[in-house]
Backbone as a printed PyTorch tensor [residue, N CA C, xyz], in Angstrom:
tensor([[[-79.9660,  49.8520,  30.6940],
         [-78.9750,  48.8350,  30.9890],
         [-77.7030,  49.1530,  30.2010]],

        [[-76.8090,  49.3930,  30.5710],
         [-75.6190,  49.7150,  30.3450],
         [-74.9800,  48.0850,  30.7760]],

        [[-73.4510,  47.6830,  29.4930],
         [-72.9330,  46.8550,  29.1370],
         [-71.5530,  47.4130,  29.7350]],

        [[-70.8860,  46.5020,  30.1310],
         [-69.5030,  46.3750,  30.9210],
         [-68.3350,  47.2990,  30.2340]],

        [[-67.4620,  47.8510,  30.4020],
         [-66.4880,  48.3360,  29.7810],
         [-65.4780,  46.8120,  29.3610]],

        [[-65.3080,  47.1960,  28.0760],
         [-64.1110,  46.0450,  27.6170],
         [-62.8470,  46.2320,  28.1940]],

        [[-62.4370,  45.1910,  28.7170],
         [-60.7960,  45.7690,  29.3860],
         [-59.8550,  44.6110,  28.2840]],

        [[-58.3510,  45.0100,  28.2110],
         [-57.8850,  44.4580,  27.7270],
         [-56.5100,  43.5440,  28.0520]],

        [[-56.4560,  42.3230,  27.7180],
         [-55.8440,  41.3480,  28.7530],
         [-54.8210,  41.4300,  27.8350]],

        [[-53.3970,  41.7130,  28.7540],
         [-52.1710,  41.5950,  28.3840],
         [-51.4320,  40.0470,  28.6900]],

        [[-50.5560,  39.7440,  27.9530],
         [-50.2710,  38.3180,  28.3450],
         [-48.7390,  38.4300,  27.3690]],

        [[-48.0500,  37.5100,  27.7460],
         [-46.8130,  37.1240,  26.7510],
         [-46.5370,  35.8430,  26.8030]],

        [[-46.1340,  36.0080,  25.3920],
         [-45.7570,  34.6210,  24.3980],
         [-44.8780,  33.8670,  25.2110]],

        [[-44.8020,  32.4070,  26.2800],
         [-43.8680,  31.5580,  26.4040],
         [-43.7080,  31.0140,  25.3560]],

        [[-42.4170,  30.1290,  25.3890],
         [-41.1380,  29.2130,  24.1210],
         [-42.8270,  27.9390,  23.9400]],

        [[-44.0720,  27.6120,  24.4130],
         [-44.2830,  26.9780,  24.3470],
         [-45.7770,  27.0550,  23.2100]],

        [[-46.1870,  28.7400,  23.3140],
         [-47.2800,  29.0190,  22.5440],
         [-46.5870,  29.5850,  21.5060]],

        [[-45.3880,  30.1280,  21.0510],
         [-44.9660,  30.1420,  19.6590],
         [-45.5560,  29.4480,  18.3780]],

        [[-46.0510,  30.0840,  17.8220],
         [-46.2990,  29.6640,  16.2980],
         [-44.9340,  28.8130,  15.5720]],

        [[-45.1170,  27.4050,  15.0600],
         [-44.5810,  27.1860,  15.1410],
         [-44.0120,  27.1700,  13.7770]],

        [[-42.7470,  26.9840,  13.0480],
         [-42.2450,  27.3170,  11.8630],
         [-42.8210,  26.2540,  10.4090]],

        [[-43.2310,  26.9710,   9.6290],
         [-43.8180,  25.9300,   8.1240],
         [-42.6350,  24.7600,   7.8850]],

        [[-43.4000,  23.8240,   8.1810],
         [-43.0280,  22.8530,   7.6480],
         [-42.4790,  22.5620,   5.6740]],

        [[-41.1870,  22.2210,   5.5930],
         [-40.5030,  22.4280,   4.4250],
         [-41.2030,  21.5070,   3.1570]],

        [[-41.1970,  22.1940,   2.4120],
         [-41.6350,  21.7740,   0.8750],
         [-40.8370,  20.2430,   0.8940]],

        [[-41.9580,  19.5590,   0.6680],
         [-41.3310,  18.3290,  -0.1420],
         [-41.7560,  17.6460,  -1.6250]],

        [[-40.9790,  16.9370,  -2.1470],
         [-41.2600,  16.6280,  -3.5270],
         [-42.5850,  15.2130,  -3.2440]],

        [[-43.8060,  15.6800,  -3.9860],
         [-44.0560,  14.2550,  -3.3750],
         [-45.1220,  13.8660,  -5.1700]],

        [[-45.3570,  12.7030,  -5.1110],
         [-46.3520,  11.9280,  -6.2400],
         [-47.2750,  11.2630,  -5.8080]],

        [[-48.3060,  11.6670,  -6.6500],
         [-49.8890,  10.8510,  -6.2280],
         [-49.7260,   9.8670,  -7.6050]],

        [[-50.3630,   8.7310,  -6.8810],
         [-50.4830,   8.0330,  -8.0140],
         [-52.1990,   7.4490,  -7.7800]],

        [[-53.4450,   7.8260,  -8.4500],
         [-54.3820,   8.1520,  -8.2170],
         [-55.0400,   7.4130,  -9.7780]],

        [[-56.2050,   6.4210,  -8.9920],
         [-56.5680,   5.5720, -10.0910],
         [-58.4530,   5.6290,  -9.8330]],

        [[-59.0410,   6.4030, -11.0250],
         [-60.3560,   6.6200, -10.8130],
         [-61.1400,   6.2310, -11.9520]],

        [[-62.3110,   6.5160, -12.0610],
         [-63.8010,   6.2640, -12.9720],
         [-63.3600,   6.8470, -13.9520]],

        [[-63.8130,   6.6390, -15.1860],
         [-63.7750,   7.5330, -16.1660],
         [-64.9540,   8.1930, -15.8540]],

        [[-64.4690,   9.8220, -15.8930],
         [-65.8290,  11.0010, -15.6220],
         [-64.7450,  12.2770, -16.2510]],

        [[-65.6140,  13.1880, -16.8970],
         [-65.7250,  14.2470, -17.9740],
         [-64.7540,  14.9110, -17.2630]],

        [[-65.2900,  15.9200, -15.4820],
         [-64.4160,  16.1650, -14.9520],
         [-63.9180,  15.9620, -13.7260]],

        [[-63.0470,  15.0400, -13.8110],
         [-61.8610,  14.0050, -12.7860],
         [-60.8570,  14.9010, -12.3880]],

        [[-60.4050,  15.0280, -13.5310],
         [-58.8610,  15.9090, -13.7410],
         [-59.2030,  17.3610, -12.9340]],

        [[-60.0140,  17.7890, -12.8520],
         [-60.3330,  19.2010, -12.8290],
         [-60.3220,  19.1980, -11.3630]],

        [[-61.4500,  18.3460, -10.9760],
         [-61.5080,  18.1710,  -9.4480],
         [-60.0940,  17.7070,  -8.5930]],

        [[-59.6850,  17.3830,  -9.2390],
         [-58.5640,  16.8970,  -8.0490],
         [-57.3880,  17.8770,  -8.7340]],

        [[-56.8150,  18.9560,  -9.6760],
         [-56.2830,  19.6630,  -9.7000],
         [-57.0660,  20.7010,  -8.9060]],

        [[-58.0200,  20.9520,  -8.4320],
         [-58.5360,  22.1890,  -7.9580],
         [-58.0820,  21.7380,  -6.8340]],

        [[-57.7650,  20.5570,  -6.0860],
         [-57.2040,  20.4010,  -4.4990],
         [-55.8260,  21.2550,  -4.6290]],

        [[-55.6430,  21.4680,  -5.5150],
         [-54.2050,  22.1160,  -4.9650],
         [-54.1020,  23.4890,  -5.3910]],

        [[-55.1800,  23.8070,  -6.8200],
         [-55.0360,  25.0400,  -6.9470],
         [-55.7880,  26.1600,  -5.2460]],

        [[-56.4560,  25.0440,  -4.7660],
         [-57.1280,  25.8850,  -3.5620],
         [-55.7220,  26.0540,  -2.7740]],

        [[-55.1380,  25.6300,  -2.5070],
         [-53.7640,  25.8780,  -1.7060],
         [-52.8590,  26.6560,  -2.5020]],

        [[-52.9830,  27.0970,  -3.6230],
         [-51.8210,  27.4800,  -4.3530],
         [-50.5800,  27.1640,  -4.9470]],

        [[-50.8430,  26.1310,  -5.4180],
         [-49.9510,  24.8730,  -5.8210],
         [-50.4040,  24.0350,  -7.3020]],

        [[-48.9560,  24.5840,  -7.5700],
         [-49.3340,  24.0700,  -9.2960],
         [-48.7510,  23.1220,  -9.4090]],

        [[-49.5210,  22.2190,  -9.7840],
         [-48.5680,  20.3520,  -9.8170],
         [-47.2540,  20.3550, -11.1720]],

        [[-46.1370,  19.8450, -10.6880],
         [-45.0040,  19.9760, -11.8250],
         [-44.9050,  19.7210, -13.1270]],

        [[-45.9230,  18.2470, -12.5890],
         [-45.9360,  16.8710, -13.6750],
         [-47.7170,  17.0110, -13.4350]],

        [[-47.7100,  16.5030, -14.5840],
         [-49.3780,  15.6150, -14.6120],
         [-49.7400,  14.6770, -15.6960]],

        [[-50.1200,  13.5980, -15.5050],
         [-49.7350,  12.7560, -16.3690],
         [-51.2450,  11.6440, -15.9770]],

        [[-51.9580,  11.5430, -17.2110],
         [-52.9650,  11.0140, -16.8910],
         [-53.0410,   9.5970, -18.6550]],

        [[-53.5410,   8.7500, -17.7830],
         [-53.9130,   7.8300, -19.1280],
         [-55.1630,   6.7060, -18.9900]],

        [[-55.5900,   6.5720, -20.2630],
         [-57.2120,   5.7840, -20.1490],
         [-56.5790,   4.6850, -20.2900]],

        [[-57.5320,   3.7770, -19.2000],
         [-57.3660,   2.3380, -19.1830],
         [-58.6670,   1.4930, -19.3530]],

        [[-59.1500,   0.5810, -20.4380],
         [-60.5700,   0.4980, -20.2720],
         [-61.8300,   1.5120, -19.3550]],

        [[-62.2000,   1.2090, -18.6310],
         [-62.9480,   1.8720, -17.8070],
         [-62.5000,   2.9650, -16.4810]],

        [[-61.2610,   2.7700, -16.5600],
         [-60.7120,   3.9030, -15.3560],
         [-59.2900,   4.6390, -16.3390]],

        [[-59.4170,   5.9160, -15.1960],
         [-58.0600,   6.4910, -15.0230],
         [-57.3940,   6.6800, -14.5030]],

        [[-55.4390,   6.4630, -14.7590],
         [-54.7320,   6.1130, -14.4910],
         [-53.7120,   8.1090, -13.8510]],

        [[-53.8090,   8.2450, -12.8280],
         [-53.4570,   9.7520, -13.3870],
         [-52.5110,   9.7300, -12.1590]],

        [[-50.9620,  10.3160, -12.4800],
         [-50.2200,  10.7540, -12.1140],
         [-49.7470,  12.1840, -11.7980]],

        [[-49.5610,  12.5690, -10.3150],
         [-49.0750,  14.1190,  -9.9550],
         [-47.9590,  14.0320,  -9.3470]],

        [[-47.0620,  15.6620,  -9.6580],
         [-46.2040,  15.5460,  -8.7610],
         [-46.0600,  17.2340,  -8.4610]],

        [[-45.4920,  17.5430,  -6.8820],
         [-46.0750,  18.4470,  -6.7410],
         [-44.7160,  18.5600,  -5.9890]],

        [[-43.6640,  19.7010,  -5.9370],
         [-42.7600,  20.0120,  -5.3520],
         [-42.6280,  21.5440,  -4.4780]],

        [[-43.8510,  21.5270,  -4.4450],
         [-44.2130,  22.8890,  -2.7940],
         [-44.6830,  22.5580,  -1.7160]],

        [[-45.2300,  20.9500,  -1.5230],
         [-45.9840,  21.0260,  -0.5690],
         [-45.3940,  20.3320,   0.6590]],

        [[-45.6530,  20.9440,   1.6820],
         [-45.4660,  19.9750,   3.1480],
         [-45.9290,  19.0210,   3.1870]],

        [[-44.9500,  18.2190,   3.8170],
         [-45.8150,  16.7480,   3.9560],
         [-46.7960,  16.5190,   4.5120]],

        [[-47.5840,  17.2540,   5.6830],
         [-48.8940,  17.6990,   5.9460],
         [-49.4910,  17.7670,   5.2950]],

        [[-49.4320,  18.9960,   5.0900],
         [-50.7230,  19.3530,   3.7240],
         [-51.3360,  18.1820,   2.7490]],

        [[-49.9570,  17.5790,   2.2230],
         [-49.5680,  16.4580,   1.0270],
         [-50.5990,  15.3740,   1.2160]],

        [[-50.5160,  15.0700,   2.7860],
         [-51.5390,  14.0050,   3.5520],
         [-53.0990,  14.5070,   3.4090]],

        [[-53.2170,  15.5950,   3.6750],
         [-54.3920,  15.9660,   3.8800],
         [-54.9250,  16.3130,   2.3500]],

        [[-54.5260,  16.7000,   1.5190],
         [-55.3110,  16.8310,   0.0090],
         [-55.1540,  15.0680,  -0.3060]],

        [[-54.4650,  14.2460,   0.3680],
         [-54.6030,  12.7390,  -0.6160],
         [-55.7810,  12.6110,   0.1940]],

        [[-56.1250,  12.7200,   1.6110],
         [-57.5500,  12.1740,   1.9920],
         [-58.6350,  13.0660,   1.2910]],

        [[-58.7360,  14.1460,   0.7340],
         [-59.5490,  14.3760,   0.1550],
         [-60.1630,  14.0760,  -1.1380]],

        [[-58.9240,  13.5360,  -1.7540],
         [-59.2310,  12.9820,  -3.0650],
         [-59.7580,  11.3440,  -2.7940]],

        [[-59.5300,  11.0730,  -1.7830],
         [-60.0240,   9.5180,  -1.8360],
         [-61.0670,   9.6820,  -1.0960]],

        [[-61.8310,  10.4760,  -0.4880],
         [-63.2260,  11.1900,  -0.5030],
         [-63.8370,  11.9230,  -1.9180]],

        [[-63.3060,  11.8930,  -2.8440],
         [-63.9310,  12.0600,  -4.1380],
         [-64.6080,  10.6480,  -4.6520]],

        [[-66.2920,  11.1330,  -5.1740],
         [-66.8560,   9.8910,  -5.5310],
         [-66.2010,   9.1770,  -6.7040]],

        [[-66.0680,   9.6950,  -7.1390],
         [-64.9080,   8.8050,  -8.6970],
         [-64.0300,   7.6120,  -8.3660]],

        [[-63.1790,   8.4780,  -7.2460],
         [-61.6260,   8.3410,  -7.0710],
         [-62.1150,   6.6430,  -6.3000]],

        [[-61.4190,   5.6030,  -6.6580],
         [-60.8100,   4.8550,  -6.6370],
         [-59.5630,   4.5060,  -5.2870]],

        [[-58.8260,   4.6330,  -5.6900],
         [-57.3870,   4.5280,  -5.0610],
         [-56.4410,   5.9980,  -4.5490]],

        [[-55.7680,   6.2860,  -4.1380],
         [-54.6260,   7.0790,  -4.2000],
         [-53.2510,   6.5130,  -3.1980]],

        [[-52.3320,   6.8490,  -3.7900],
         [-51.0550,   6.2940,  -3.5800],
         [-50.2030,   7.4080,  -3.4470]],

        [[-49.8380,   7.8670,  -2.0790],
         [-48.7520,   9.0370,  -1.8300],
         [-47.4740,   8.7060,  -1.7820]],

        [[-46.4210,   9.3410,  -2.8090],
         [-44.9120,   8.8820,  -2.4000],
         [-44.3140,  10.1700,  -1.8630]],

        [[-43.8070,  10.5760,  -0.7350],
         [-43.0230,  11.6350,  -0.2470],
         [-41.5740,  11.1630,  -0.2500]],

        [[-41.1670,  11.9900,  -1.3480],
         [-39.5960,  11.9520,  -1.1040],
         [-38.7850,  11.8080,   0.0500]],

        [[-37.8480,  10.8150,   0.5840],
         [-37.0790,  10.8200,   1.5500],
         [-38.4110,   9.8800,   2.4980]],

        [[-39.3380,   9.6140,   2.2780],
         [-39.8820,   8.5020,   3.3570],
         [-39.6910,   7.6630,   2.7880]],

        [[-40.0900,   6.3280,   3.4190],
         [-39.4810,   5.0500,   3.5440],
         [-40.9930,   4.2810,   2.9690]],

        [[-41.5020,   4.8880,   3.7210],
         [-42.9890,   3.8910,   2.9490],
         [-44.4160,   4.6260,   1.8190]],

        [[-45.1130,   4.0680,   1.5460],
         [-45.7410,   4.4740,   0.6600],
         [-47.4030,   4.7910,   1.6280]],

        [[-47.8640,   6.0990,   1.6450],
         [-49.2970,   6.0200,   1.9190],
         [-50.4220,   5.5270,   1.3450]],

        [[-50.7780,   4.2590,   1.3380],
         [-52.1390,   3.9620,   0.3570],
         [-53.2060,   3.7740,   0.9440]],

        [[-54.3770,   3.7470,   0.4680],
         [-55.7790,   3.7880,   0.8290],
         [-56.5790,   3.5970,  -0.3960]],

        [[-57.4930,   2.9480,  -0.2360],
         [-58.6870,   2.2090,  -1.3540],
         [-59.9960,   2.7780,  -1.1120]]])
């Protein structure tokens, strides 16, 4: 049994399958309120070291039983920005997170 010869399908790019251009860096801040646990900080800086993104600011403080921890991150698309805050509020710790993107009008929150 002999298998088909591979042929190869030529085609061109219309204005409509273009890849479309990266969306521009924006300045944005998490304001992210969790459990006290050993490592908090680590886990939710690794959301961005997986993207390649080193947060500017980081700013964390104990409050009785939780933490109070502040990021700010001036590489990321506002995409992206969205999608690492839902992951951190899929962290068992995490509490709250609060997205501010520079130049929007409203605040993303979720509990």
């Amino acid at each position: 049994m002999t298998l088909p010869a591979l042929q190869l399908v030529e085609y061109s790019l219309d204005q409509q399958d273009r890849p479309v251009p990266t969306e521009a860096a924006a300045d944005v801040r998490y304001l992210i309120r969790a459990e006290i646990d050993a490592d908090i900080l680590c886990r939710l800086l690794n959301q961005f070291a997986l993207q390649g993104h080193v947060p500017a600011e980081v700013e964390s403080s104990r409050r009785e039983d939780w933490l109070d921890i502040a990021l700010r991150v001036n590489t990321l698309p506002r995409y992206r920005a969205e999608v690492i805050a839902q992951r951190m509020r899929g962290m068992v710790s995490v509490c709250s997170v609060d997205l501010h993107v520079q130049g929007a009008e409203s605040v993303l929150s979720a509990t």
